[in-house]
C-alpha positions as MATLAB code, in Angstrom:
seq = 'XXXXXXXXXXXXXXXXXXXXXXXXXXXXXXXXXXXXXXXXXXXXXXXXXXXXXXXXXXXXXXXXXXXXXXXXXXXXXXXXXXXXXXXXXXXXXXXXXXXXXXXXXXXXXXXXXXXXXXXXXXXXXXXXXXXXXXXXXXXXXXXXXXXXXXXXXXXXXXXXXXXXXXXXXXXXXXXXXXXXXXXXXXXXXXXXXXXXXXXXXXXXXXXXXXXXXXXXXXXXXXXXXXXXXXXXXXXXXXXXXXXXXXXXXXXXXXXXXXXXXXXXXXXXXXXXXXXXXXXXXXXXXXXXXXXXXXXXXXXXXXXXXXXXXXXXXXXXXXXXXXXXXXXXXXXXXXXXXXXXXXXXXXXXXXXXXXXXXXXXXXXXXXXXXXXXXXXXXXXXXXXXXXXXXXXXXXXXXXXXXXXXXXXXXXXXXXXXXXXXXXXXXXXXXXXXXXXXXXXXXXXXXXXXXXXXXXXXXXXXXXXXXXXXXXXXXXXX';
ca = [
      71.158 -142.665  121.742;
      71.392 -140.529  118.482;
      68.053 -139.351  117.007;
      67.576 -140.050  113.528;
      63.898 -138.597  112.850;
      64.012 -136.503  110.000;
      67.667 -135.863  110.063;
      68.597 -134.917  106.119;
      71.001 -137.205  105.720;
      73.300 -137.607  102.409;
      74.531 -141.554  101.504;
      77.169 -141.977   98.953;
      77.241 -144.600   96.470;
      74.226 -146.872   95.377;
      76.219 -150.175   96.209;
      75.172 -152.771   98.691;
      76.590 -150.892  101.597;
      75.120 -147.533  100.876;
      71.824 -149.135  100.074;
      71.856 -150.913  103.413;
      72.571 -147.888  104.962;
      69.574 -145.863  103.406;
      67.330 -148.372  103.865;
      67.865 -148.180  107.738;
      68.380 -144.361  108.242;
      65.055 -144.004  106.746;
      63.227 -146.881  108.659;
      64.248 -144.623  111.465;
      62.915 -141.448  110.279;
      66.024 -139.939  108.604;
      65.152 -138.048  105.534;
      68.318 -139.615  102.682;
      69.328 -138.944   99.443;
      71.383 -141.207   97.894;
      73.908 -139.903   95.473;
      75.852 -141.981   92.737;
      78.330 -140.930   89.715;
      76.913 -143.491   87.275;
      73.199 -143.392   85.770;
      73.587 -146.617   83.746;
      70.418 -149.293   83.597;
      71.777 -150.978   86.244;
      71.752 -147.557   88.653;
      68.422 -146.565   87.363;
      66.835 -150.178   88.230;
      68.413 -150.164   91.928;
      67.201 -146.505   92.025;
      63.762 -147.156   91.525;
      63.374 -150.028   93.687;
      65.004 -148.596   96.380;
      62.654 -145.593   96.406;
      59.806 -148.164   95.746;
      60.305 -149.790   98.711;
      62.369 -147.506  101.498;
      60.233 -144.302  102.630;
      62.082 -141.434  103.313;
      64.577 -142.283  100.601;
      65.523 -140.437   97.189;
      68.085 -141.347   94.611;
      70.249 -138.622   92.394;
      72.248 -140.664   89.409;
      75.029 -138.625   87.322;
      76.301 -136.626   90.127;
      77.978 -137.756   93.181;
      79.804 -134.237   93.816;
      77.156 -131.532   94.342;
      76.234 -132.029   98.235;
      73.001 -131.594   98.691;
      70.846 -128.842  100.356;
      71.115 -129.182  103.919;
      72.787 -132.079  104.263;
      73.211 -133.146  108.099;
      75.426 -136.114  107.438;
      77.519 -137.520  104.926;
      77.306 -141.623  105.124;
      80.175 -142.649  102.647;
      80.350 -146.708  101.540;
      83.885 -148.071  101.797;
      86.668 -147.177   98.705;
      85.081 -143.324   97.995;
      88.315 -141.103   98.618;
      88.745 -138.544  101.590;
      88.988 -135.703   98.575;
      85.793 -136.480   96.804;
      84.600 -133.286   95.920;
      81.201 -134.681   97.610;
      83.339 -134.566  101.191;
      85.554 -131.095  100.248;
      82.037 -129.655   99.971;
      80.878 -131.148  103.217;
      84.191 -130.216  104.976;
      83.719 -126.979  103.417;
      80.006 -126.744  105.247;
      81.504 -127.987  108.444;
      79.107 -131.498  107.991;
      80.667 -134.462  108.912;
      81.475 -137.590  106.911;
      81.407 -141.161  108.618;
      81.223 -144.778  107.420;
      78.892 -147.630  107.196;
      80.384 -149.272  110.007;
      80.535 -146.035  112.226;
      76.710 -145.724  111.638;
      76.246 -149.807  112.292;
      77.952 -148.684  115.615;
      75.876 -146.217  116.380;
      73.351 -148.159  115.582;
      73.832 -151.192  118.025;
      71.107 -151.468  120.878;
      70.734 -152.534  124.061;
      72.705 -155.561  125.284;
      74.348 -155.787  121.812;
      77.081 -158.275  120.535;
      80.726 -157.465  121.216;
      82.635 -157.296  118.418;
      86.370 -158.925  117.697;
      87.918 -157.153  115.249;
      90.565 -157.447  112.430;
      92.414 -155.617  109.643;
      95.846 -155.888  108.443;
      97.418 -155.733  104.342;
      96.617 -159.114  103.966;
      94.705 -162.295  105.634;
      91.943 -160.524  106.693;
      88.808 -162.317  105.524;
      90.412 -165.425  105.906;
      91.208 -165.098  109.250;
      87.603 -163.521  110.273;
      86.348 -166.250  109.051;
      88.701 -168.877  110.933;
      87.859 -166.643  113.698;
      83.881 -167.091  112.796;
      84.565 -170.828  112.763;
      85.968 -170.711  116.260;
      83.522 -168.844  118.020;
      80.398 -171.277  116.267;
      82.583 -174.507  117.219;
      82.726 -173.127  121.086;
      78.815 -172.632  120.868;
      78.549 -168.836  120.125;
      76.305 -167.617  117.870;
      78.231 -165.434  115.297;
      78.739 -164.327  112.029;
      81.178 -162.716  110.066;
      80.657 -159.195  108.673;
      82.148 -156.030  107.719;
      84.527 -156.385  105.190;
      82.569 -159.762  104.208;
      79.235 -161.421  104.177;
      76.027 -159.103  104.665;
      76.332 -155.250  105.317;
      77.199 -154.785  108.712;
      74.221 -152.745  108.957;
      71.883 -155.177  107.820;
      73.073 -157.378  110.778;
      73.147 -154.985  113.761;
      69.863 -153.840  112.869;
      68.320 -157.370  111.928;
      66.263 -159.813  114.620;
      69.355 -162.387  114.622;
      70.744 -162.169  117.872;
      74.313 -162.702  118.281;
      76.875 -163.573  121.105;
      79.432 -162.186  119.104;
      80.611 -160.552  115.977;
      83.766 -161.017  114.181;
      84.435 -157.916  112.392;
      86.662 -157.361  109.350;
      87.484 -153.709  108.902;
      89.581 -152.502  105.701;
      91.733 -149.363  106.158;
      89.185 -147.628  104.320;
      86.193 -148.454  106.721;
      88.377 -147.637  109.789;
      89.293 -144.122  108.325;
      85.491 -143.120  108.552;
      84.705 -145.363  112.080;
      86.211 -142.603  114.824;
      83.753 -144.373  117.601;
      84.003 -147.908  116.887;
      85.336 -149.741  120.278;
      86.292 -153.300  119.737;
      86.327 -155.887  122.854;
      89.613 -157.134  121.153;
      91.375 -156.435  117.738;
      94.297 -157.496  115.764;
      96.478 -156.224  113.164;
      97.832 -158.850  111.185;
     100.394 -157.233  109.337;
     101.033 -153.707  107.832;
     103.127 -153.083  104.239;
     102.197 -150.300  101.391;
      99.349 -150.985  100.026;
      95.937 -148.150   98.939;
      98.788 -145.243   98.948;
      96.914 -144.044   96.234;
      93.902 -143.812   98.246;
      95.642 -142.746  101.652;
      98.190 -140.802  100.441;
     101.248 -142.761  102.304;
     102.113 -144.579  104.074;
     101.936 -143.208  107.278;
      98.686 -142.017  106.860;
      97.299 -145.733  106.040;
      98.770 -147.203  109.027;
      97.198 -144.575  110.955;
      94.201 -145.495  109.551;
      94.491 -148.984  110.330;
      96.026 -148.105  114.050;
      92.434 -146.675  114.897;
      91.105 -150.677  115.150;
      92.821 -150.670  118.656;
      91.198 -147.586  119.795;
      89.048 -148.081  122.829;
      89.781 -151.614  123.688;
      88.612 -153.568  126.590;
      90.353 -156.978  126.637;
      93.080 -157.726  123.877;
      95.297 -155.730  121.534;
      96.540 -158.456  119.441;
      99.795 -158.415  117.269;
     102.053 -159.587  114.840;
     105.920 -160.259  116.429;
     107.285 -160.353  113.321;
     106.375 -157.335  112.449;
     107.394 -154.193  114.827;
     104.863 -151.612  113.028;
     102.133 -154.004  114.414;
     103.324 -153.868  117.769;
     104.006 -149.796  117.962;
     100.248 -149.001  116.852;
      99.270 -150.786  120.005;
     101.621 -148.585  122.264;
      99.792 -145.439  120.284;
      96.397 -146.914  121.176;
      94.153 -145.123  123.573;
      92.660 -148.284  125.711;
      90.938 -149.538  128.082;
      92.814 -150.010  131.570;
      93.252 -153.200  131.908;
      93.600 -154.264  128.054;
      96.382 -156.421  127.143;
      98.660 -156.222  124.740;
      99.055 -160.182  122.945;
     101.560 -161.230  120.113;
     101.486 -164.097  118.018;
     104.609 -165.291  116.366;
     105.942 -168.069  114.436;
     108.306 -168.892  116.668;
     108.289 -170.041  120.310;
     106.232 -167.467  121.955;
     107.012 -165.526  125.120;
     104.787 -164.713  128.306;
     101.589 -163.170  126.338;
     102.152 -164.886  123.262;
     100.682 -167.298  120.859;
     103.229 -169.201  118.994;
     104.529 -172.612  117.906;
     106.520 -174.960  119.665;
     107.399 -178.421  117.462;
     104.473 -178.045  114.812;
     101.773 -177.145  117.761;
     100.329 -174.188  118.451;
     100.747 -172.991  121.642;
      98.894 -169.847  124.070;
     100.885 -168.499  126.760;
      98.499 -165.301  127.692;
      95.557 -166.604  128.720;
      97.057 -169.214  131.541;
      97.494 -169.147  134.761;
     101.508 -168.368  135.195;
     101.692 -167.695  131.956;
     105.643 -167.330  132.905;
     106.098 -170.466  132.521;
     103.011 -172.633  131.310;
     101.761 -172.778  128.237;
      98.488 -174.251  126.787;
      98.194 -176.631  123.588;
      95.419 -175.333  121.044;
      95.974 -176.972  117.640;
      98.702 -178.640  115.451;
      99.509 -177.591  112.577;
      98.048 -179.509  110.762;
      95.060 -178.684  111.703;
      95.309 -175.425  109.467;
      94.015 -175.745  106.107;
      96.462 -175.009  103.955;
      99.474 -175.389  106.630;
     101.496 -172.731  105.084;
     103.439 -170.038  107.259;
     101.518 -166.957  106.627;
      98.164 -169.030  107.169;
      99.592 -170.493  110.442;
     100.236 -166.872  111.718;
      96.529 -165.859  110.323;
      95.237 -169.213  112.523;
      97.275 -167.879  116.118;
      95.755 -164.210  115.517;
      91.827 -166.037  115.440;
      92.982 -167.920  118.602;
      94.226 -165.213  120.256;
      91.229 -163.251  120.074;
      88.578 -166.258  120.534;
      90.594 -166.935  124.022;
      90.557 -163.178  124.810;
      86.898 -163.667  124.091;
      86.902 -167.153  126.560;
      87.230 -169.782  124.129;
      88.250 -172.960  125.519;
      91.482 -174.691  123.418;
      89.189 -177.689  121.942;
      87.066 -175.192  120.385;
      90.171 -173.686  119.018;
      91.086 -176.694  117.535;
      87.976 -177.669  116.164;
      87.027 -174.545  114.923;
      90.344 -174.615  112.456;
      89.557 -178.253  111.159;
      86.298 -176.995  110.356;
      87.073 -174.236  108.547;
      87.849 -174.126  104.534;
      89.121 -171.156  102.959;
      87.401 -169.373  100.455;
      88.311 -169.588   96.530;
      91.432 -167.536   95.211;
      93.104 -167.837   98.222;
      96.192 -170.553   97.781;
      93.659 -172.782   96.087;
      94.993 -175.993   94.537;
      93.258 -176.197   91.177;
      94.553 -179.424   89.154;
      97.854 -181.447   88.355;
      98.859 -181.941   85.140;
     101.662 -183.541   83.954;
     102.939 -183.462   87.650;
     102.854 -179.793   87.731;
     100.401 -178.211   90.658;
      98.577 -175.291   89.716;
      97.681 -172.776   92.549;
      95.102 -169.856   92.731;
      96.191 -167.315   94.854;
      94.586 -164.226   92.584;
      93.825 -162.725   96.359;
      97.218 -161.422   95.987;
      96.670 -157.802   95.156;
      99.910 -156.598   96.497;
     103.344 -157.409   96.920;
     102.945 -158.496  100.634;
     100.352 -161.527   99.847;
     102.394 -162.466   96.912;
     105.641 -162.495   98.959;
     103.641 -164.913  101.481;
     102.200 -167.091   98.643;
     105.543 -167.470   97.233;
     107.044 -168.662  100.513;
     104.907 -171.539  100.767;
     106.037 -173.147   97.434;
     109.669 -174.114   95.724;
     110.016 -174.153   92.583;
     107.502 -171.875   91.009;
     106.574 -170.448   88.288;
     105.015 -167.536   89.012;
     102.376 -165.422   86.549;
     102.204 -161.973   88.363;
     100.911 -158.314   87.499;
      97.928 -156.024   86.839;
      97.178 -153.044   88.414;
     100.498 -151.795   90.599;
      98.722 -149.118   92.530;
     102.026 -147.572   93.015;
     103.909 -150.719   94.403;
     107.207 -151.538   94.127;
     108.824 -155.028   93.837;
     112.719 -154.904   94.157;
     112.003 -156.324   97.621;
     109.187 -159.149   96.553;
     111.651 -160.259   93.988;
     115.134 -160.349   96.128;
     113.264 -162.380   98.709;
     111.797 -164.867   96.457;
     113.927 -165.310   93.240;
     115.590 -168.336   94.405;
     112.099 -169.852   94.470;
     111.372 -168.858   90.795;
     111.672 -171.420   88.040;
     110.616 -168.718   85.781;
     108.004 -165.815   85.571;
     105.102 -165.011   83.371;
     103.676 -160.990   83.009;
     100.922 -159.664   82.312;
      98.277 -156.871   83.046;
      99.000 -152.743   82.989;
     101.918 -152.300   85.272;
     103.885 -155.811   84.630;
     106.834 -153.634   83.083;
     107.412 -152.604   87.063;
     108.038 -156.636   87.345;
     110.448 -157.033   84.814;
     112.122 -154.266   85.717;
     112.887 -155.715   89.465;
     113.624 -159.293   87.989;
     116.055 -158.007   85.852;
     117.303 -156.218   88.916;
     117.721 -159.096   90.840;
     117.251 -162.112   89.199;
     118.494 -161.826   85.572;
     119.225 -165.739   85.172;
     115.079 -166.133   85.570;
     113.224 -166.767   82.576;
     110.525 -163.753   81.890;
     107.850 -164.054   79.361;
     106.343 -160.255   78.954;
     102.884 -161.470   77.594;
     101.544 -158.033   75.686;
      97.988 -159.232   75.263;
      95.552 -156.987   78.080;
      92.598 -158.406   77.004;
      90.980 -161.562   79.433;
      92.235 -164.237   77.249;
      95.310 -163.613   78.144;
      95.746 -165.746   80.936;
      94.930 -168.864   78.314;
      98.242 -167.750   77.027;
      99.745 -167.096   80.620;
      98.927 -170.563   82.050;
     100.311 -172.019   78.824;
     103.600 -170.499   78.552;
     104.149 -171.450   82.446;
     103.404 -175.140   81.829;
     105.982 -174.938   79.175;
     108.326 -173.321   82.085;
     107.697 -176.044   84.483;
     109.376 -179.008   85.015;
     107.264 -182.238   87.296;
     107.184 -181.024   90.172;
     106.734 -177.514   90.118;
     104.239 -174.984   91.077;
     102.235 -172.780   88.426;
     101.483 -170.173   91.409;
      98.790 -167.043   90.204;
     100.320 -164.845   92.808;
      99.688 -161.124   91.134;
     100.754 -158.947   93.220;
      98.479 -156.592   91.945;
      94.921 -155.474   91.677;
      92.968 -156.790   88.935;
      91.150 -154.333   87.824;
      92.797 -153.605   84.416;
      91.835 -156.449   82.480;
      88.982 -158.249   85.155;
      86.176 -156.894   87.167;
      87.718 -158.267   90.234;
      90.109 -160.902   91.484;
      87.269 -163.557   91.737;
      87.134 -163.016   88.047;
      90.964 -163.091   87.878;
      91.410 -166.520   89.543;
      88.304 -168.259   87.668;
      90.177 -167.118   84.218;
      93.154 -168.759   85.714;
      90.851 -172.240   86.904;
      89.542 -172.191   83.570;
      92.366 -172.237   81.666;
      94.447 -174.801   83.592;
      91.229 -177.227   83.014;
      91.454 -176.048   79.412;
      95.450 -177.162   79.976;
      94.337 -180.528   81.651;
      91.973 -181.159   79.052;
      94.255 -181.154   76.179;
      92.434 -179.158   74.268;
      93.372 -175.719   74.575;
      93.974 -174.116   71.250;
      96.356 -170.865   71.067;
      94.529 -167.797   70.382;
      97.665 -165.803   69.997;
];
């Protein structure tokens, strides 16, 4: 077991992960200085009480790319790029840089809860936390961290004891985890997304290949998508782990699938060749739509590599509600449904939002992060009723649907500031006709006119309530 007493330790970022981290580097000894760009209130307040109440811990706001003297360690919190001058410096000094959830890792004692584990473009959270819902309706005692919920760290190191953990892990946490060995782990699905971060493509599926490094049990995959299945042949396992595909089709010998709206296991059965066991119907899933369907077989398939019986499969998925912004039915008004699906960052979520409704209207756009959408908008324009843009990059939009699908409707709305979507959700009730969808699908990150997506989709709730209400006055 690593020794941590008065190891000089350097923790980037002042955010909830890289305070979690401090706080228990230095209840074991470790000497840390937190570093942080920003010196606003805000930083100074967290500063202060964190030194107030962690021993062993100092805080340096206003520069985050000095490394400081003798630095053993460089704990980064999830999102800081791989050419931070902070880590060049470290590289440069030949001290390594690992993540939050390499040091949870590390940090796991005796006996400690196996972890199922899950990344992918999209689907993520909501499938750790079908998963989550799973595991507590078989009995376990879980939780669902990582990506989600509390800091990892906070949970590995608390007095909670768990049977098991399900784990979400974004490509940016895996880059900086090189020990982390999951019992089982899916990827749900891989397209471009973070290039700015990674670099390309290749380098972010690398990055998200590493979850299947080390496994014991299950390596679990997406059929329809080959990329999936070929970072589990480039995994380093464990002998005897198993490679298990889910698919929305009628599965195959280690396979999860769907025969006649029921959701089906054929890899962990006896004679799997020819047997297969019933674990849900579809309906079950809340919402039923495809992409969530496929999200539901990847939780199964690593609850039964865990030892889940099928009821608790079952149950688990009628139990479980997804969380806001994610295909969330907001209102009907004048026989138009209005959907928040502001989750959609990229053009992979929005392409499986968009599947799951006919006609739509869609409002799209934000932050591109160096997407492209000629292939979003060939696969869904015969869905489109019409389209509304707006946010930083929605030019990139037009551009595809006048591409290839000129006979759609496009309203370019020029307004960046947040009241903008007001104006959005109006001119797409004008575009709809009784029984249509109003689907907030952005395909794009948020971040140039909201603080997030959560902020995104309640713009979006609030102004179809505004819609409903009659009352919403144009601030054009």
């Amino acid at each position: 077991m690593t020794s941590w007493q008065d190891r000089n330790i350097t923790v980037a970022g002042l955010g909830v992960s890289g305070i979690s981290a401090a706080r228990a580097l230095a209840g074991l000894g470790a000497v840390v200085t937190v570093v942080d760009g920003g010196d606003s209130e805000g930083h100074r307040a967290r500063a202060a009480e964190l030194e107030a109440e962690a021993k062993g811990v100092s805080v340096r706001l206003g520069d985050a790319e000095t490394l400081p003297e003798g630095t053993e360690l460089v704990v980064t919190s999830p999102g800081w790029k791989p050419d931070s001058p902070l880590f060049l410096a470290a590289a440069e000094a030949g001290v390594d840089v690992v993540g939050d959830v390499e040091i949870a890792w590390q940090l796991r004692g005796e006996g400690a809860a196996p972890w199922l584990a899950i990344t992918g473009t999209n689907g993520k959270t909501t499938t750790t936390q079908m998963l989550a819902s799973i595991l507590r309706a078989a009995g376990l005692k879980t939780a669902a961290v990582g990506n989600i919920g509390t800091p990892i760290i906070d949970v590995v190191t608390g007095d909670e004891q768990y049977d098991v953990l399900a784990v979400e892990l974004s490509s940016y946490q895996l880059h900086w985890a090189p020990s982390v060995r999951a019992h089982s782990a899916a990827v749900l699905n891989l397209a471009p997304d973070h290039l700015d971060w990674h670099g390309s493509m290749e380098a972010y599926a690398a990055d998200k290949g590493r979850i299947y490094e080390g496994n014991t049990i299950a390596c679990v995959y997406n059929v329809a998508d080959p990329a999936t299945e070929r970072l589990v042949e480039e995994a380093d396992v464990e002998e005897g782990c198993r490679a298990i595909g889910f698919t929305l089709g009628a599965p195959g010998p280690s396979m999860l699938g769907v025969v006649d709206g029921i959701l089906v296991d054929r890899a962990f059965v006896a004679n799997r060749q020819k047997n297969a066991q019933e674990l849900a119907h579809v309906d079950d899933v809340n919402p039923p739509a495809p992409h969530n369907i496929a999200n539901a077989l990847a939780a199964a398939a690593l609850a039964r590599a865990f030892g889940v019986e099928p009821r608790a499969v079952r149950d688990g998925l009628r139990d479980f509600r997804p969380d806001a912004h994610r295909v969330a039915f907001v209102d009907e008004v004048d026989g138009v449904r209005y959907v928040d699906d502001s989750k959609a960052t990229n053009t992979h979520a929005a392409e499986a939002s968009l599947a799951a409704f006919e006609p739509v209207v869609w409002i799209a756009g934000g932050l591109a992060k160096g997407a492209t959408f000629d292939e979003l908008v060939q696969k869904s324009a015969k869905r489109l009723r019409g389209v509304v843009l707006m946010g930083a990059d929605r030019a990139l939009i037009a551009e595809a649907l006048a591409r290839h699908a000129p006979e759609v409707p496009v309203t370019d709305l020029e307004r960046t500031d947040t009241g903008a979507m007001l104006a959005a959700v109006r001119e797409a009730a004008r575009l709809a006709e009784p029984g249509d969808t109003v689907l907030l699908a952005p395909a794009c990150a948020s971040m140039d006119m909201f603080a997030n997506y959560n902020k995104r989709g309640d713009a979006f709730a609030d102004a179809v309530r505004e819609l409903a209400s009659g009352s919403a006055a144009d601030t054009a």
